[in-house]
PyMOL Python script that loads the backbone (N, CA, C, O; Angstrom):
from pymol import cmd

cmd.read_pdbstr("""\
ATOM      1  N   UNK A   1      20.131  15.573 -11.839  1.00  0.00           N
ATOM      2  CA  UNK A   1      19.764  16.884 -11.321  1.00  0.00           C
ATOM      3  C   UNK A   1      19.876  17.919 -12.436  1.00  0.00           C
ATOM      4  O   UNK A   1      20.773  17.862 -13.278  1.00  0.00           O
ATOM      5  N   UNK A   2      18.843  18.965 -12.415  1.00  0.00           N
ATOM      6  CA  UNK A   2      18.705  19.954 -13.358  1.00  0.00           C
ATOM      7  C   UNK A   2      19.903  20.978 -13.370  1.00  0.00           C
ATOM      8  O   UNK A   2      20.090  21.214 -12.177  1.00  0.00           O
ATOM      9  N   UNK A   3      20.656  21.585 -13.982  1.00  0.00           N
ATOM     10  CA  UNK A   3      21.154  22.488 -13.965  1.00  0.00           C
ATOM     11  C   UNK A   3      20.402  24.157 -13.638  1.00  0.00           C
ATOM     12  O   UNK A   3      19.616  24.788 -14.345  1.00  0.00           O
ATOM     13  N   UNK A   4      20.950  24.482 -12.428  1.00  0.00           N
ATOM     14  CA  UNK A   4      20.102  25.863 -11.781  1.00  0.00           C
ATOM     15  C   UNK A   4      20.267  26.498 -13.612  1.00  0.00           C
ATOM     16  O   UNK A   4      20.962  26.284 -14.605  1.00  0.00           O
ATOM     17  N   UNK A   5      18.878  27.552 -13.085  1.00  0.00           N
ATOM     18  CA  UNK A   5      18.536  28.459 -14.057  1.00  0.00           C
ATOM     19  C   UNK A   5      19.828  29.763 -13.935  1.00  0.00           C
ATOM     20  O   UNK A   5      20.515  29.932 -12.927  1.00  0.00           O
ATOM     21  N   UNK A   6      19.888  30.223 -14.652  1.00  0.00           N
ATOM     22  CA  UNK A   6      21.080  31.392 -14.666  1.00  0.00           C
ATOM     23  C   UNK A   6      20.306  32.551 -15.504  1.00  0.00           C
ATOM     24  O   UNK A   6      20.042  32.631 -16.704  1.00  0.00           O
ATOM     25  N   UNK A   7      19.951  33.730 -14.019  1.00  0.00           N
ATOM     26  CA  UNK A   7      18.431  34.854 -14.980  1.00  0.00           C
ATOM     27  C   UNK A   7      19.305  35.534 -15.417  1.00  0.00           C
ATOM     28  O   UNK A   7      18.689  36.256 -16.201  1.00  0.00           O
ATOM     29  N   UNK A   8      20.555  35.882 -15.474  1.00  0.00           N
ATOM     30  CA  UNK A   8      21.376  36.583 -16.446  1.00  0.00           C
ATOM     31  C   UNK A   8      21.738  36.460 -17.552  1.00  0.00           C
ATOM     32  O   UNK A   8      21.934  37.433 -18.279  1.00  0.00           O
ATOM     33  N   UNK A   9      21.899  35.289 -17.910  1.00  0.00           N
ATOM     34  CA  UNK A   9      22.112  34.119 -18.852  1.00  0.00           C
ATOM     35  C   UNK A   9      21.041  34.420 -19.593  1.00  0.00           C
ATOM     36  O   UNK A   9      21.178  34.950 -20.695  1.00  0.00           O
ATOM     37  N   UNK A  10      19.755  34.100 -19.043  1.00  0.00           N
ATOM     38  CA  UNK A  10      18.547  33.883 -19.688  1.00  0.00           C
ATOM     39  C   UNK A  10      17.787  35.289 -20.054  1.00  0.00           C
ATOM     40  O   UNK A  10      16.984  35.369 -20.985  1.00  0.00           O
ATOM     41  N   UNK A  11      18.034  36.055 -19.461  1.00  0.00           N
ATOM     42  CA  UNK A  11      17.380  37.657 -19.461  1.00  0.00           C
ATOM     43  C   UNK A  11      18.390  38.207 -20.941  1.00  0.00           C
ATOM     44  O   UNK A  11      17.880  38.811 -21.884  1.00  0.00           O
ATOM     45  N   UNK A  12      19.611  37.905 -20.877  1.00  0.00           N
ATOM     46  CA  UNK A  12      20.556  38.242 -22.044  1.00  0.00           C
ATOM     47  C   UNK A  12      19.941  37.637 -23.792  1.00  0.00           C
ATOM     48  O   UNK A  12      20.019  38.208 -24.880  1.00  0.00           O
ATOM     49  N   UNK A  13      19.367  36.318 -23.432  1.00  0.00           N
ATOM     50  CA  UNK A  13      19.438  35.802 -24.494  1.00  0.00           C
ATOM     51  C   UNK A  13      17.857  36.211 -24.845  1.00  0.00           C
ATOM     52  O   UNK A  13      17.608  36.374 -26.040  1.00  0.00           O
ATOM     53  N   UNK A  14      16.864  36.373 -23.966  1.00  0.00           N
ATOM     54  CA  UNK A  14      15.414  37.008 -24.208  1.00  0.00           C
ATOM     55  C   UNK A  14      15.601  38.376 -24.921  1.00  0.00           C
ATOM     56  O   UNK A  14      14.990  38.584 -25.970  1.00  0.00           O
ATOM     57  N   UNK A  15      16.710  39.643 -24.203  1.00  0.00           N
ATOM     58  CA  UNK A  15      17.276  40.740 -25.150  1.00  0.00           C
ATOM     59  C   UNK A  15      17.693  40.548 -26.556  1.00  0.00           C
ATOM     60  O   UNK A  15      17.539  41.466 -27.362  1.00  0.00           O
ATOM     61  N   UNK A  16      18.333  39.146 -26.986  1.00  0.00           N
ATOM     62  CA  UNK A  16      19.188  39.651 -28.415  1.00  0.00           C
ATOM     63  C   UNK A  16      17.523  39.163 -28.702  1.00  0.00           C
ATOM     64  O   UNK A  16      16.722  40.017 -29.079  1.00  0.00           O
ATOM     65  N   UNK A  17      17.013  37.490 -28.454  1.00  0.00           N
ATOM     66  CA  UNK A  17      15.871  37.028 -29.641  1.00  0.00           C
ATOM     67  C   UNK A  17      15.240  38.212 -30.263  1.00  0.00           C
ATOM     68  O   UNK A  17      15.031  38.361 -31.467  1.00  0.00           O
ATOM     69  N   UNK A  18      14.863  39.320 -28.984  1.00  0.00           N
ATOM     70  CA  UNK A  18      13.618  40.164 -29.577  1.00  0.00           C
ATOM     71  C   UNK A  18      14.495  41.653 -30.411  1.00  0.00           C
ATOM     72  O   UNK A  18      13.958  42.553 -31.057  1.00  0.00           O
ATOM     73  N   UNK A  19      15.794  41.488 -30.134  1.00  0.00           N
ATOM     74  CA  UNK A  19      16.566  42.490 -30.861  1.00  0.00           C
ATOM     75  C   UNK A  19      16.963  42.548 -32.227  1.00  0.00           C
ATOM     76  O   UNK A  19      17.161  43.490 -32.994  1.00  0.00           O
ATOM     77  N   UNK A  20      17.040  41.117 -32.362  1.00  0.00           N
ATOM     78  CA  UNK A  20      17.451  40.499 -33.370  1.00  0.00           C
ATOM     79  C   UNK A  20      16.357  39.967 -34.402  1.00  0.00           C
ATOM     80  O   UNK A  20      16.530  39.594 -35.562  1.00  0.00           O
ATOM     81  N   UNK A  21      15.359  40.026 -33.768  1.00  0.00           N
ATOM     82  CA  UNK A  21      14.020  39.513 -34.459  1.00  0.00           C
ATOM     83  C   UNK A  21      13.305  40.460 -35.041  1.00  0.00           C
ATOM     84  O   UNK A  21      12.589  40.112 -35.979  1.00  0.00           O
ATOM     85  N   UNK A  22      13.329  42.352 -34.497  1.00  0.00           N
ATOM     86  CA  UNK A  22      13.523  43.276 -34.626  1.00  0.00           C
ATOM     87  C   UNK A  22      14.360  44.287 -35.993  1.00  0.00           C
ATOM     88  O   UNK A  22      13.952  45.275 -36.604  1.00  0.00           O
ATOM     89  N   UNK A  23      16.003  43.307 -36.121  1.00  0.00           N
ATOM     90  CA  UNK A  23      16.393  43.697 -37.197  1.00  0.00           C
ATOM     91  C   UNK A  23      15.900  43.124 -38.307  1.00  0.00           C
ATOM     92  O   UNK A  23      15.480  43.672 -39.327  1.00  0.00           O
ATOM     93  N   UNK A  24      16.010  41.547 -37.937  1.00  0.00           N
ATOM     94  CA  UNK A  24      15.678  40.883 -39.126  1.00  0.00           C
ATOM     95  C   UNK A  24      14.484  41.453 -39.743  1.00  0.00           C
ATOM     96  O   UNK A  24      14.572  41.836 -40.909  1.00  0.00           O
ATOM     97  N   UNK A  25      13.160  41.579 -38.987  1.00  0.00           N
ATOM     98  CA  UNK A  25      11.771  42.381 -39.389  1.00  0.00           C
ATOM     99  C   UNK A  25      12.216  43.530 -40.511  1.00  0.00           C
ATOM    100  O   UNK A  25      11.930  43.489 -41.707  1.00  0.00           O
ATOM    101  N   UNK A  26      12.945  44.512 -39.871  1.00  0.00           N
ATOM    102  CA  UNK A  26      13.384  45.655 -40.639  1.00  0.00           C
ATOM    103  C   UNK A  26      13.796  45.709 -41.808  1.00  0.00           C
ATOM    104  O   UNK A  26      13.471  46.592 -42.601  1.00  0.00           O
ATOM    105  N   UNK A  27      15.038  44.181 -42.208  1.00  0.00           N
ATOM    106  CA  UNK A  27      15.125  44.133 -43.300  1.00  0.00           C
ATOM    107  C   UNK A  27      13.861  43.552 -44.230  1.00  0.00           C
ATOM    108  O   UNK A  27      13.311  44.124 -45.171  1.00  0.00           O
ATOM    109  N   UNK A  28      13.600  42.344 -43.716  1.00  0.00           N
ATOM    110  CA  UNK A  28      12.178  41.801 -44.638  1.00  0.00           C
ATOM    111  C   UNK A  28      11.579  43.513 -45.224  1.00  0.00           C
ATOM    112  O   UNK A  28      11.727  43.912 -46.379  1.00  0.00           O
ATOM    113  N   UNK A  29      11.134  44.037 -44.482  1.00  0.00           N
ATOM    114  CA  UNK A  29      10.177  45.094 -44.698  1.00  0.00           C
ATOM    115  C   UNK A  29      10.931  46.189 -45.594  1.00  0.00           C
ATOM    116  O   UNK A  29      10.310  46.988 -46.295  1.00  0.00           O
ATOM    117  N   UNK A  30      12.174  46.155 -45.513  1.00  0.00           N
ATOM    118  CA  UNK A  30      13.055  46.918 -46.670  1.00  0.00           C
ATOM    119  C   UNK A  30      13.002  45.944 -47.994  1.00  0.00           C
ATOM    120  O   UNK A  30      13.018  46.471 -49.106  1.00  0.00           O
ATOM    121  N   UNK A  31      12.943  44.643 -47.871  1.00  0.00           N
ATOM    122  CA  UNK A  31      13.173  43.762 -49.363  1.00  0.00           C
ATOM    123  C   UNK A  31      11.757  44.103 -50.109  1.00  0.00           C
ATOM    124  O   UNK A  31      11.716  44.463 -51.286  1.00  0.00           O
ATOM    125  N   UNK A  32      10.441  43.924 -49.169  1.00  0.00           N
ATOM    126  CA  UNK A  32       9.746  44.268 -49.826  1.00  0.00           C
ATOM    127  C   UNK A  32       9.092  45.628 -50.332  1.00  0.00           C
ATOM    128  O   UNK A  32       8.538  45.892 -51.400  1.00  0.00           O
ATOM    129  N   UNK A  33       9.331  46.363 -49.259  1.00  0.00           N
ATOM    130  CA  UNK A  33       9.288  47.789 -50.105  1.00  0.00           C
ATOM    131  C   UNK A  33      10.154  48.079 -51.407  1.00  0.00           C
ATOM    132  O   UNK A  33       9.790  48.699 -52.406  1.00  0.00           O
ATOM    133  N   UNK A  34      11.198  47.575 -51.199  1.00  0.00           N
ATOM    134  CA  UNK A  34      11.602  47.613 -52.754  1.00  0.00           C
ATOM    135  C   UNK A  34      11.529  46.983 -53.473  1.00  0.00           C
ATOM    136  O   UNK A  34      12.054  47.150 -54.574  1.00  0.00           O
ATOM    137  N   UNK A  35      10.792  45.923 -53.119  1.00  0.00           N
ATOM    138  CA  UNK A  35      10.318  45.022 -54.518  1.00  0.00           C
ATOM    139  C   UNK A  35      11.392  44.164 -55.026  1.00  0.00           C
ATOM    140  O   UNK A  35      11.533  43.778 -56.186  1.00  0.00           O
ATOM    141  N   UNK A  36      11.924  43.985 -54.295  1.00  0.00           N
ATOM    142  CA  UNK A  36      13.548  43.200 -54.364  1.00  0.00           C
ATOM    143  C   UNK A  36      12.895  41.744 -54.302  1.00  0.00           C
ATOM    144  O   UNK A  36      12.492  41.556 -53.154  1.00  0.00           O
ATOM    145  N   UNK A  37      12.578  40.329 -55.369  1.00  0.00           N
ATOM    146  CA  UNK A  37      12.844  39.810 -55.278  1.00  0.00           C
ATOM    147  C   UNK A  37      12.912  38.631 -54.009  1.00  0.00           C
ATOM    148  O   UNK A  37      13.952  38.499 -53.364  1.00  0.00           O
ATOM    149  N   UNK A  38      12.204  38.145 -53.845  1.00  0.00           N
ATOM    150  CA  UNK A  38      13.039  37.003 -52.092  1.00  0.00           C
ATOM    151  C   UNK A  38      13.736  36.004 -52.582  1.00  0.00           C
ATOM    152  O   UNK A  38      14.702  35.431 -52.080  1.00  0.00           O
ATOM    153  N   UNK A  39      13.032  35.759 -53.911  1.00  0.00           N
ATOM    154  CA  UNK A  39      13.768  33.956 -54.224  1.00  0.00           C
ATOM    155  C   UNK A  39      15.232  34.569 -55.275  1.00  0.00           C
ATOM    156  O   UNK A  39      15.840  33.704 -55.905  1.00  0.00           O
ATOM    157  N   UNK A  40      15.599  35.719 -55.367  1.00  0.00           N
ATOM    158  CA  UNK A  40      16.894  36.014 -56.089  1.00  0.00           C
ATOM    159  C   UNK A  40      18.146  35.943 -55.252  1.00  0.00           C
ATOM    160  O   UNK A  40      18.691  36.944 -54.787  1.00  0.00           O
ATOM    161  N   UNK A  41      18.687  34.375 -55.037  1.00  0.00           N
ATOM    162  CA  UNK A  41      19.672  34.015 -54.092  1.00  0.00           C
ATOM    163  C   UNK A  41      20.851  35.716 -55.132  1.00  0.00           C
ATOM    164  O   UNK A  41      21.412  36.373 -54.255  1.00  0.00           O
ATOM    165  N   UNK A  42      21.059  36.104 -56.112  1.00  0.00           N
ATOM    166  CA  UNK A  42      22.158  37.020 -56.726  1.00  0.00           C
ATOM    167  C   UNK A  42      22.143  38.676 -55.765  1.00  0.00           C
ATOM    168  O   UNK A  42      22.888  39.645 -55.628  1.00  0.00           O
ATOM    169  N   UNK A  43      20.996  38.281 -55.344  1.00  0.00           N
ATOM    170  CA  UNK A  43      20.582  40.037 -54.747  1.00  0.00           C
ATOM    171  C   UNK A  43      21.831  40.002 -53.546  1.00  0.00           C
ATOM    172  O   UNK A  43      22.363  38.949 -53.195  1.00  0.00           O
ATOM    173  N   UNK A  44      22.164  41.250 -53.031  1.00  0.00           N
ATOM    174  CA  UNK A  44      23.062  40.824 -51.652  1.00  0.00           C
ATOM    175  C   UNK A  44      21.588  41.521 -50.591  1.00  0.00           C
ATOM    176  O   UNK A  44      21.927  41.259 -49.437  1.00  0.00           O
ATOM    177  N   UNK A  45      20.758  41.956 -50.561  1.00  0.00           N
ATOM    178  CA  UNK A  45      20.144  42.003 -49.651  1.00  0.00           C
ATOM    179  C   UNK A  45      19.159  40.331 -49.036  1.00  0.00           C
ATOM    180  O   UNK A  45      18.871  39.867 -47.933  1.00  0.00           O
ATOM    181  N   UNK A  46      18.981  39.995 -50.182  1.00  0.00           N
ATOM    182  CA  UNK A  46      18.607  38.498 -49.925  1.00  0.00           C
ATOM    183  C   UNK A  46      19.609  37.666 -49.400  1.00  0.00           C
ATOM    184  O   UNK A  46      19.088  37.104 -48.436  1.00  0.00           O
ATOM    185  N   UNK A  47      20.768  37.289 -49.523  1.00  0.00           N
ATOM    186  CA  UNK A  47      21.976  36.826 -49.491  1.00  0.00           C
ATOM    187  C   UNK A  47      21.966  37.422 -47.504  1.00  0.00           C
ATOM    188  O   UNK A  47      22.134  36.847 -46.429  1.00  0.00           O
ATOM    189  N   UNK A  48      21.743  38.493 -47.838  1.00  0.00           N
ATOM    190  CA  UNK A  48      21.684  39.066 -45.918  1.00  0.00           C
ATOM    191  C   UNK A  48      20.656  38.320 -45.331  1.00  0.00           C
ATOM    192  O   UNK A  48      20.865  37.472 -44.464  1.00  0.00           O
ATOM    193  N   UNK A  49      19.779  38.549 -45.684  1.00  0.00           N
ATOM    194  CA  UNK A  49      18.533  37.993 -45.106  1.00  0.00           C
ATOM    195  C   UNK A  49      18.742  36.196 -44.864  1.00  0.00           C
ATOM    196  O   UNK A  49      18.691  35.717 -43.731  1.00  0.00           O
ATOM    197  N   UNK A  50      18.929  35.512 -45.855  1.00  0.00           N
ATOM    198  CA  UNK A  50      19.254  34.469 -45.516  1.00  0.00           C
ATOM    199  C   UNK A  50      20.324  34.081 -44.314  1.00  0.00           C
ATOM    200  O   UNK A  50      20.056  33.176 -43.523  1.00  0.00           O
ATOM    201  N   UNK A  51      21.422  34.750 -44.245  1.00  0.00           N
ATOM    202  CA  UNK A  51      22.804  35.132 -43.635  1.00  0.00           C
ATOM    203  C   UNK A  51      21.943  35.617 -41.945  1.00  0.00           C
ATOM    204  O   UNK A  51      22.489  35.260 -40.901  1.00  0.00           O
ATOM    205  N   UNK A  52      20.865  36.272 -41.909  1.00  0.00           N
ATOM    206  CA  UNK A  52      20.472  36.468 -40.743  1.00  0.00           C
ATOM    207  C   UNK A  52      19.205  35.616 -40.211  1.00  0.00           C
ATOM    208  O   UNK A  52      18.666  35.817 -39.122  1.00  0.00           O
ATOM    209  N   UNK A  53      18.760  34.503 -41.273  1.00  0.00           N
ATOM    210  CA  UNK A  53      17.749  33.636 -40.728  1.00  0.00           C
ATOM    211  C   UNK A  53      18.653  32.427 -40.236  1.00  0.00           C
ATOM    212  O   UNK A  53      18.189  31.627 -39.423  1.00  0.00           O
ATOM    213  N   UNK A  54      20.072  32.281 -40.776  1.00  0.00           N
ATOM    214  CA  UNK A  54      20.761  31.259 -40.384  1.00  0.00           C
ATOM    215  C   UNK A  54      21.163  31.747 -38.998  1.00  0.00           C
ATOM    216  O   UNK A  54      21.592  30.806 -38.329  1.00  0.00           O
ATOM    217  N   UNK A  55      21.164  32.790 -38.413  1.00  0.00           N
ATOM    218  CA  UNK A  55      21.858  33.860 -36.893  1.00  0.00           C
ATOM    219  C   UNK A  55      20.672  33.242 -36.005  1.00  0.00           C
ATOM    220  O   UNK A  55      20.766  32.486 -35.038  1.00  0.00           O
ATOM    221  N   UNK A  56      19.393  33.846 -36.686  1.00  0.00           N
ATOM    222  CA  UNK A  56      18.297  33.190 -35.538  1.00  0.00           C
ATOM    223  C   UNK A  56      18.282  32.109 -35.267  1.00  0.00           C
ATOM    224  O   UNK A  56      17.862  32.050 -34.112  1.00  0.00           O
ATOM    225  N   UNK A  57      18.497  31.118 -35.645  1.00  0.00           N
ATOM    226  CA  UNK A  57      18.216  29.757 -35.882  1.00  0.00           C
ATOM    227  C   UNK A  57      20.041  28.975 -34.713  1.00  0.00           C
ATOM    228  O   UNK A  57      20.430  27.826 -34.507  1.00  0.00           O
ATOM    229  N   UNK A  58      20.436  29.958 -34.409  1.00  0.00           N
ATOM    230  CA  UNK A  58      21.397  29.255 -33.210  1.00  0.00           C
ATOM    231  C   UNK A  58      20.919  28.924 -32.054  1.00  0.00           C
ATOM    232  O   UNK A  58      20.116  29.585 -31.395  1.00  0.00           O
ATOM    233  N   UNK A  59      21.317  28.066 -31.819  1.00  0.00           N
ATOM    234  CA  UNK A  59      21.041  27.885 -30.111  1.00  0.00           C
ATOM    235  C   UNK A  59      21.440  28.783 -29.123  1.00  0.00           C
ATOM    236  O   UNK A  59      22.459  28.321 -28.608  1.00  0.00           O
ATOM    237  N   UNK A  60      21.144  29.796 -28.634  1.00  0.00           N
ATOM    238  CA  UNK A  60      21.599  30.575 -27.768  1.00  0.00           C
ATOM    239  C   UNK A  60      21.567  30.063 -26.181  1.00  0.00           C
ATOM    240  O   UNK A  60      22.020  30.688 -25.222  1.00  0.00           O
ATOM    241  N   UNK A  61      20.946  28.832 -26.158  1.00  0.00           N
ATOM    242  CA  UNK A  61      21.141  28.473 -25.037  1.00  0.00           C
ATOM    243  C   UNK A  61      22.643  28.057 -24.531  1.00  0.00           C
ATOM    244  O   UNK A  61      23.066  28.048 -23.375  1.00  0.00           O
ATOM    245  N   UNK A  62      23.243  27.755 -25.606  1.00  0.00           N
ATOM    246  CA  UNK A  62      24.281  26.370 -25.903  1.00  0.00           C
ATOM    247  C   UNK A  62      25.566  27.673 -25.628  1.00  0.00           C
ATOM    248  O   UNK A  62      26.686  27.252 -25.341  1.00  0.00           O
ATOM    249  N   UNK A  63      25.418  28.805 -25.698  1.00  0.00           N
ATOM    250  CA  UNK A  63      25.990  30.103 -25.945  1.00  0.00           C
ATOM    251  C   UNK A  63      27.009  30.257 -24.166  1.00  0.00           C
ATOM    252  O   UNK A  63      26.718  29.775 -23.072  1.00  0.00           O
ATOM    253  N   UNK A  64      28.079  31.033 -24.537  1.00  0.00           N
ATOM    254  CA  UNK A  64      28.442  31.479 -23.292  1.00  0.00           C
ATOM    255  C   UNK A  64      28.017  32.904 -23.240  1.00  0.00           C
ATOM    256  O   UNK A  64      27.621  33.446 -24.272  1.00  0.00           O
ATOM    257  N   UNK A  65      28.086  33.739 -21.781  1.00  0.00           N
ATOM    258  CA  UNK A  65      28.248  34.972 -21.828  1.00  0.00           C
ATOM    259  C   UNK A  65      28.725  35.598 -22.817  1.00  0.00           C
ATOM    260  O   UNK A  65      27.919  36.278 -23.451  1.00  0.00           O
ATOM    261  N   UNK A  66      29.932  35.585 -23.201  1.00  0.00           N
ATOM    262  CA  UNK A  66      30.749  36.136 -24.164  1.00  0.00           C
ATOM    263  C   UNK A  66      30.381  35.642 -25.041  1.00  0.00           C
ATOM    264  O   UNK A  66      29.571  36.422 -25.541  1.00  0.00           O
ATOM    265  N   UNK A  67      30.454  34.665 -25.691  1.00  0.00           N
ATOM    266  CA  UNK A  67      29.733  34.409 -27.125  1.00  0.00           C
ATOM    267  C   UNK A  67      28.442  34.843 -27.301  1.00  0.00           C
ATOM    268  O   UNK A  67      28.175  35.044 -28.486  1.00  0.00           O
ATOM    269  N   UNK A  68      27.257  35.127 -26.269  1.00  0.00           N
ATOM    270  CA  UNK A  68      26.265  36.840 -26.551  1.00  0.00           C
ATOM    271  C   UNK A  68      26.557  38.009 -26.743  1.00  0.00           C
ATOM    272  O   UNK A  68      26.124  38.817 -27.564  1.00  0.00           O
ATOM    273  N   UNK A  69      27.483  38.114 -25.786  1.00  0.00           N
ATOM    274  CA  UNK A  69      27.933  39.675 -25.945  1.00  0.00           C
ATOM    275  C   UNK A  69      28.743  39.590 -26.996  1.00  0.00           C
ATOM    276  O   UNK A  69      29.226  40.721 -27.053  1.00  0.00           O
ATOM    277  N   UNK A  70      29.370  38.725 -28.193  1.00  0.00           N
ATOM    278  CA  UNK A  70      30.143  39.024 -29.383  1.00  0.00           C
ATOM    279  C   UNK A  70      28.792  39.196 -30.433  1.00  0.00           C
ATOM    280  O   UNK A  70      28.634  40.002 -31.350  1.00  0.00           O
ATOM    281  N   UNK A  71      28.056  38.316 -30.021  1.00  0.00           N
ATOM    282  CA  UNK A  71      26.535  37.625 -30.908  1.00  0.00           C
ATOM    283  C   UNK A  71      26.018  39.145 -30.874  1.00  0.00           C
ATOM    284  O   UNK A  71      26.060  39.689 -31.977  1.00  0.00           O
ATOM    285  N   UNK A  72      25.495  40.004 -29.722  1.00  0.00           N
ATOM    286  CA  UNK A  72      24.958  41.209 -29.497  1.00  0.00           C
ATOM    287  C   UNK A  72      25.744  42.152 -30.351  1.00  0.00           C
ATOM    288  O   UNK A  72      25.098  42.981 -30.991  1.00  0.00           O
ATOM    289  N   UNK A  73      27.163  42.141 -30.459  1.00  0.00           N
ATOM    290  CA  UNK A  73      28.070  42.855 -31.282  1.00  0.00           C
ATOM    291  C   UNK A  73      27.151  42.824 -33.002  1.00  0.00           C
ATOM    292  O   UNK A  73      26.453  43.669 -33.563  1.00  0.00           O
ATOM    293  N   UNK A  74      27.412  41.995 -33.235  1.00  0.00           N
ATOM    294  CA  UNK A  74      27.016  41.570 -34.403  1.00  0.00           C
ATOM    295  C   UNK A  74      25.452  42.174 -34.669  1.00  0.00           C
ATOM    296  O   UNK A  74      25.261  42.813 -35.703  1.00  0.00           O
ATOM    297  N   UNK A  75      24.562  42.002 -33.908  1.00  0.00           N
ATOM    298  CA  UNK A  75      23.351  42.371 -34.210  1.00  0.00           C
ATOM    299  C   UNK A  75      23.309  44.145 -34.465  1.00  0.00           C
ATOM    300  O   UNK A  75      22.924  44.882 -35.373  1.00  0.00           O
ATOM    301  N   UNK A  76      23.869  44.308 -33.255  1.00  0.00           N
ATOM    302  CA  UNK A  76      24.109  45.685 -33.312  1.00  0.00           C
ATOM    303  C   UNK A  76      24.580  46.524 -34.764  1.00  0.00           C
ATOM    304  O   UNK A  76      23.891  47.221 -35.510  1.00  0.00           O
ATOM    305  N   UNK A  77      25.446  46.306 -34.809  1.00  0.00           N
ATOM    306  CA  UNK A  77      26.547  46.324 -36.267  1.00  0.00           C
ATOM    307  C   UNK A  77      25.502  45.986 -37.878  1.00  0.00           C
ATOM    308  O   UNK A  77      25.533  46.437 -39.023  1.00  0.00           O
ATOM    309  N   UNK A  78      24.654  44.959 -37.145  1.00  0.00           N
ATOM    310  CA  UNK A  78      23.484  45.164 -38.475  1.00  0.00           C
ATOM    311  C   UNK A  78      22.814  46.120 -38.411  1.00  0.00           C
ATOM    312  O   UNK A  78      22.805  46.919 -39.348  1.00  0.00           O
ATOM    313  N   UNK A  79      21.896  46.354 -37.046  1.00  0.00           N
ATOM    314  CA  UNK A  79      20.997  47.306 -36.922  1.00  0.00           C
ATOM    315  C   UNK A  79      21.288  48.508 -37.352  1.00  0.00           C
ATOM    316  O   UNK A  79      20.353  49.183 -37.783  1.00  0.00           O
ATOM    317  N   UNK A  80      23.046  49.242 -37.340  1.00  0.00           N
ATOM    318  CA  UNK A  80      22.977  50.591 -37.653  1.00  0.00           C
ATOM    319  C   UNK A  80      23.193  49.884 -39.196  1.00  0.00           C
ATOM    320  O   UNK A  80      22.593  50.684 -39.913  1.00  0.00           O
ATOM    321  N   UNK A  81      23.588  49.093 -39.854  1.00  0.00           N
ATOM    322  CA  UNK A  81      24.110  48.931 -41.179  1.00  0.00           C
ATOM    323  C   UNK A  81      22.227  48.965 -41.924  1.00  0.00           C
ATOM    324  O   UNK A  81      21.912  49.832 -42.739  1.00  0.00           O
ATOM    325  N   UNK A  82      21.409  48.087 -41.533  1.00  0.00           N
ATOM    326  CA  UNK A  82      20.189  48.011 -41.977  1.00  0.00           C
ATOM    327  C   UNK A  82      19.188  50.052 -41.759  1.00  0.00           C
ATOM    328  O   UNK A  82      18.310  50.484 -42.507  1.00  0.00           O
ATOM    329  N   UNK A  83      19.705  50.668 -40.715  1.00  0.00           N
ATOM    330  CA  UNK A  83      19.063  52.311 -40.610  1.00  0.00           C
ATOM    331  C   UNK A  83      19.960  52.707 -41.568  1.00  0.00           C
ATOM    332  O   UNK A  83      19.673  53.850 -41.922  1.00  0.00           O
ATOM    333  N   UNK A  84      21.298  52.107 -42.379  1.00  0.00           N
ATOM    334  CA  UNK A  84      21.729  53.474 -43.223  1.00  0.00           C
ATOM    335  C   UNK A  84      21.067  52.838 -44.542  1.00  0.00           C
ATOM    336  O   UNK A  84      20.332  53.517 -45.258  1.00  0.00           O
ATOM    337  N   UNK A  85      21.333  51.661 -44.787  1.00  0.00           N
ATOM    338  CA  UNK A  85      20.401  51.566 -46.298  1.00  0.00           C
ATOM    339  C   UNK A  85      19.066  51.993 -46.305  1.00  0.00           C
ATOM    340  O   UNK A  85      18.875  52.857 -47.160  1.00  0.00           O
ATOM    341  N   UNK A  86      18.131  51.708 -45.688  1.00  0.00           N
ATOM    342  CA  UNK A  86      17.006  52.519 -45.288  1.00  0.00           C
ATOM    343  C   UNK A  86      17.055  54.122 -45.857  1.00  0.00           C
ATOM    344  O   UNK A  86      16.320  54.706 -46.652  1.00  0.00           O
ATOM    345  N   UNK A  87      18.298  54.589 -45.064  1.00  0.00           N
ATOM    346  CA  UNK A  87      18.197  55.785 -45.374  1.00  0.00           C
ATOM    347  C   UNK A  87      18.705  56.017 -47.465  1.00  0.00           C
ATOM    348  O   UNK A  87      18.885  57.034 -48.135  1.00  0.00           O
ATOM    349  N   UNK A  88      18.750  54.874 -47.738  1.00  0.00           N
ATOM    350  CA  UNK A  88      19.790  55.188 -48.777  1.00  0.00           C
ATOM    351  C   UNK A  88      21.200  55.479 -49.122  1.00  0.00           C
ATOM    352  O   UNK A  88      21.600  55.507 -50.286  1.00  0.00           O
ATOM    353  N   UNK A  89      22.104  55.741 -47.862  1.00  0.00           N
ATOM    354  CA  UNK A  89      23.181  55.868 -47.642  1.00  0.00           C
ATOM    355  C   UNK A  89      23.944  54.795 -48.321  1.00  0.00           C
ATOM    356  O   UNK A  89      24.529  55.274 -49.293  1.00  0.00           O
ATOM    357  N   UNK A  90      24.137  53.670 -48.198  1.00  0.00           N
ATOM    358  CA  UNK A  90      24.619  52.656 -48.335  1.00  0.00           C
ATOM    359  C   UNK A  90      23.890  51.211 -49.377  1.00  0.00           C
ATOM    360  O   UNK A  90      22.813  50.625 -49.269  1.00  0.00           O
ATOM    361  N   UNK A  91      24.899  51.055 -50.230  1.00  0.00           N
ATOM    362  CA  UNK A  91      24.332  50.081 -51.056  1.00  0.00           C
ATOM    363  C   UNK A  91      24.673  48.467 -51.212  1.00  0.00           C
ATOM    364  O   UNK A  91      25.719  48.058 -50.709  1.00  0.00           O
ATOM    365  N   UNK A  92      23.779  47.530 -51.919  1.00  0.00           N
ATOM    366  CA  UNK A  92      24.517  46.610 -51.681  1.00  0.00           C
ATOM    367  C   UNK A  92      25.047  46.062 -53.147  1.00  0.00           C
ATOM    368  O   UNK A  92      25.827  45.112 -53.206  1.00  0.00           O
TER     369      UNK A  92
END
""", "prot")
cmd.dss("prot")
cmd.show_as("cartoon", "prot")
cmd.util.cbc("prot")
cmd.orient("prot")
C-alpha cells in the first residue's frame, strides 16, 4: 500500500524548490555579470554556487517537516546574503 500523500508536506517542499531555484538563479546571474569566472573552484562566489547546486540536488522528499523549515532557514539566510552583495555591501 502507497503511503497517503501529505499536501503540507508536499506544498512546503514545491515553496523552497521554486525559492531556492530563485536564489540560486540570482547568484548565477551575479557570477556572470561580473565576469567572475565559473570554472575558478579559488573564487568564494563559485565555491557558493557549487555549495548551493549540492542544496538542490537533496531529496526533499526524504525530508521531515522540520528538516524544511531548518532547509527554508538556510535559503532564506542566502537570499538576504545574495541582495547584499548585489548591492555591494558585502564581499567574498
Amino acid at each position: 500500500m502507497e503511503k497517503p500523500l501529505n499536501y503540507v508536506h508536499t506544498f512546503k517542499i514545491e515553496l523552497l524548490n521554486e525559492f531556492s531555484n530563485g536564489v540560486h538563479a540570482r547568484l548565477v546571474n551575479f557570477i556572470i555579470k561580473s565576469g567572475i569566472d565559473k570554472n575558478d573552484k579559488n573564487n568564494f562566489y563559485v565555491a557558493l554556487l557549487d555549495q548551493f547546486v549540492k542544496m538542490l540536488n537533496l531529496d526533499l522528499f526524504k525530508m521531515s517537516f522540520e528538516e524544511l523549515e531548518a532547509l527554508e532557514g538556510y535559503w532564506k539566510n542566502m537570499n538576504s546574503y545574495i541582495k547584499e552583495i548585489k548591492r555591494g555591501n558585502l564581499g567574498g
